[in-house]
N, C-alpha and C positions, 0 to 999 in steps of 0.2 A: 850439663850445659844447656841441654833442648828445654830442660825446666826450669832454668833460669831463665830462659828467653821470655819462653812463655809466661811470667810470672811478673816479669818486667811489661812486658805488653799490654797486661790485664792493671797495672796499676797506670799507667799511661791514657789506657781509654778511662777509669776510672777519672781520671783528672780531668778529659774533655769532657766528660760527660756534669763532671762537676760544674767545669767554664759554663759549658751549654744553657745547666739548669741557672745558675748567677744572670747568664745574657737575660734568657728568657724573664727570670725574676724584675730585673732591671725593667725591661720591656715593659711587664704588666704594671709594674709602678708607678712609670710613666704614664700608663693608660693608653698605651699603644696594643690595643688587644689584635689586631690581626696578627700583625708580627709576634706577637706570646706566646696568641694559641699555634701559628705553627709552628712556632719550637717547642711547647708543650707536645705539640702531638707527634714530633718525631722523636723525640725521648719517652713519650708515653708507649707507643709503639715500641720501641726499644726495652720494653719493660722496665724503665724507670716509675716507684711508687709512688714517689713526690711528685712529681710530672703529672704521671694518672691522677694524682689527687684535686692538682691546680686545673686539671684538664677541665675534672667532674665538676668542677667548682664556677668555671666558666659557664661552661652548659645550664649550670642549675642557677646561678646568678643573673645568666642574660649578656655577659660579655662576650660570650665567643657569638655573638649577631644576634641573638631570639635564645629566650629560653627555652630546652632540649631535657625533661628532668629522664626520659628515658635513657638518653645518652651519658646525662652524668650520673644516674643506677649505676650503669653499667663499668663507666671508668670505677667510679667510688668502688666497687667489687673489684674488680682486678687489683685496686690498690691495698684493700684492706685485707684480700687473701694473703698481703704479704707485710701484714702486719699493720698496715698504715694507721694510727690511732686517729688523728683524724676525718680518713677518710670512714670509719666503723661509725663514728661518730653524725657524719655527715647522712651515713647511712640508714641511720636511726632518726637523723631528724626530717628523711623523706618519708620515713613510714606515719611518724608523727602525722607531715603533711598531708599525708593519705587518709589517716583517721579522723584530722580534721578540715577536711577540705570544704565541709559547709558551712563551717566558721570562718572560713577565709574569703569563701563568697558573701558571705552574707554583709560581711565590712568593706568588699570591694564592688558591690553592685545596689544589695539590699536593705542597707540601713536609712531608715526614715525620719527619723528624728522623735520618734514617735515618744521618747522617753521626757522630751522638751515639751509636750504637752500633754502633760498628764503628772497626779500625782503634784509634788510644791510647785511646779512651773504651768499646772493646770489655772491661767490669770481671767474666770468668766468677768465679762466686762458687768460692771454694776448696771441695773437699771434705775434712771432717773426721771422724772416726773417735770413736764416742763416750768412747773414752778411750786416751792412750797414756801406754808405760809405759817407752821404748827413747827414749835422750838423742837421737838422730838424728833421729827422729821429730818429737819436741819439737821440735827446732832446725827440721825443714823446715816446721813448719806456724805456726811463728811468722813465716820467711821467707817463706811464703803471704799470708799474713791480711798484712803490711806489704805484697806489691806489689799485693794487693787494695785495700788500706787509698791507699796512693798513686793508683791509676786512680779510684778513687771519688770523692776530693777532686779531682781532678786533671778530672773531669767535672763535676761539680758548681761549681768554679770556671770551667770555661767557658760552663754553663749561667747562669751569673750574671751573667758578661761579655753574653751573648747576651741581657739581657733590658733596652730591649722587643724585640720579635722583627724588627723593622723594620731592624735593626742588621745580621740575617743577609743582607739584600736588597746583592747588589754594588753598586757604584755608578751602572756603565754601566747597569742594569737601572733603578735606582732614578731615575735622573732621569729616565728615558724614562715613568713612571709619574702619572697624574694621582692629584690629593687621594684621590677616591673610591675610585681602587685602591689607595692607599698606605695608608687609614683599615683596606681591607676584608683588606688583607693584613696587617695588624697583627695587626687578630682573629686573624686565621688560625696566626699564627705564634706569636702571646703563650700560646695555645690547644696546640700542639705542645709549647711548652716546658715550661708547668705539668705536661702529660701526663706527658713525659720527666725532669720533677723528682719528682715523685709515683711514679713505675716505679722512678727509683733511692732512693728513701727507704724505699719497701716495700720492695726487694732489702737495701738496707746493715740495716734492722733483723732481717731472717732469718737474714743473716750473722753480726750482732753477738750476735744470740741463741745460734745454735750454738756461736758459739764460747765463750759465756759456759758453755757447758754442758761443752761439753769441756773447757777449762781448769779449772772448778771440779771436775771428774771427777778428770782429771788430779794438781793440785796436792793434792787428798787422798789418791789414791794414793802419790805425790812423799813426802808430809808422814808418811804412813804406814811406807814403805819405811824412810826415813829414821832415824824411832824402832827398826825392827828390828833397822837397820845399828848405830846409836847403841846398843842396850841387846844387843847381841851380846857373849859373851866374847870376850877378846883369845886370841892363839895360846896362851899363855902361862896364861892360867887354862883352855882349852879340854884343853892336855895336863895338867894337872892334874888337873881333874874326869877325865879318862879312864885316870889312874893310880888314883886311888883307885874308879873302878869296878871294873879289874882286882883291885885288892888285894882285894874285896870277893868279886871271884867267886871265888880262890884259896882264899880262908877257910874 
């Protein structure tokens, strides 16, 4: 009978313990994380392994107040001594973290954009001559100004692609990263990119200006030449006028 009691009783707390983890589940779904984590953490305590797991997972996320990756270590191990397959898992992907934690800096503080100027997005501004007057000329610096004109847009379209800047984070990198780093690394990157859209906007208008300057130069000399060639005698009235000069000085 004392075994029956006992047996009944263990299936009873078994069931609160079940309500507890559902309340709590509820809780965090809401995103009510204080209320979660502390009924996470009095079933965790209680040696519940799903508890421990949601616990470590708080910590290591950033919802239980600030990221804590030592604390969620530590749940993550208590739960996967008992089998927990996610928390082994979790487990694995903090060592990951570990081995790659200068790749995780390097995309939330370090990256400079340096890739956006160099290489096809490397757009040297062409140099222009304040005015020319030789057809070859003309032809190469119109050939200039288009493969300037192409790298410019050609950066610009992937600075566009690239925004928000969380886009530039690989993937292998990007999953290995909690909320708080994936939030602080956005700043960081969204910030790089405006910089690097603002750099090539200042550059394309100095360009666009000089070449406004040359070409307006240019096409007036062009437009000028032109009338001279246009209001010149033909061969034919030029040996004319230079016969009756001669007659003139004979006289």
């Amino acid at each position: 009978m004392k075994t029956l009691l006992f047996c009944v009783a263990m299936l009873a707390a078994g069931a609160v313990c079940a309500d507890e983890l559902a309340d709590a589940d509820a809780l965090f779904a809401k995103k009510a994380y204080p209320e979660a984590l502390q009924k996470y953490t009095k079933l965790a305590n209680a040696g519940n392994p799903v508890a421990q797991q949601h616990l470590g997972e708080m910590y290591l996320y950033g919802e239980a107040g600030s990221v804590d990756e030592p604390k969620a270590e530590a749940w993550f191990r208590k739960a996967a001594a008992k089998g927990n397959a996610v928390a082994i898992a979790s487990l694995d992907l903090i060592r990951q973290r570990a081995e790659r934690r200068k790749d995780i800096d390097y995309w939330i503080t370090q990256y400079d954009g340096s890739d956006f100027r160099s290489g096809q997005y490397r757009c040297p501004a062409p140099r222009l001559p304040s005015i020319s007057k030789q057809n070859d000329e003309i032809d190469r610096i119109w050939a200039n100004i288009k493969t300037w004109q192409d790298c410019h847009n050609g950066l610009v379209h992937a600075l566009n692609d690239a925004n928000p800047g969380t886009k530039l984070i690989p993937a292998d990198i990007a999953k290995l990263m909690t909320k708080p780093e994936m939030e602080q690394a956005g700043k960081h990157l969204n910030d790089v990119i405006a910089n690097l859209s603002e750099s090539a906007q200042v550059k394309s208008k100095l360009v666009l200006a000089d070449f406004a300057a040359w070409r307006a130069a240019t096409d007036a000399w062009v437009k000028e030449h032109n009338e001279i060639v246009k209001n010149a005698p033909t061969p034919e009235r030029q040996h004319e006028l230079e016969e009756r000069r001669q007659n003139r000085t004979t006289q």
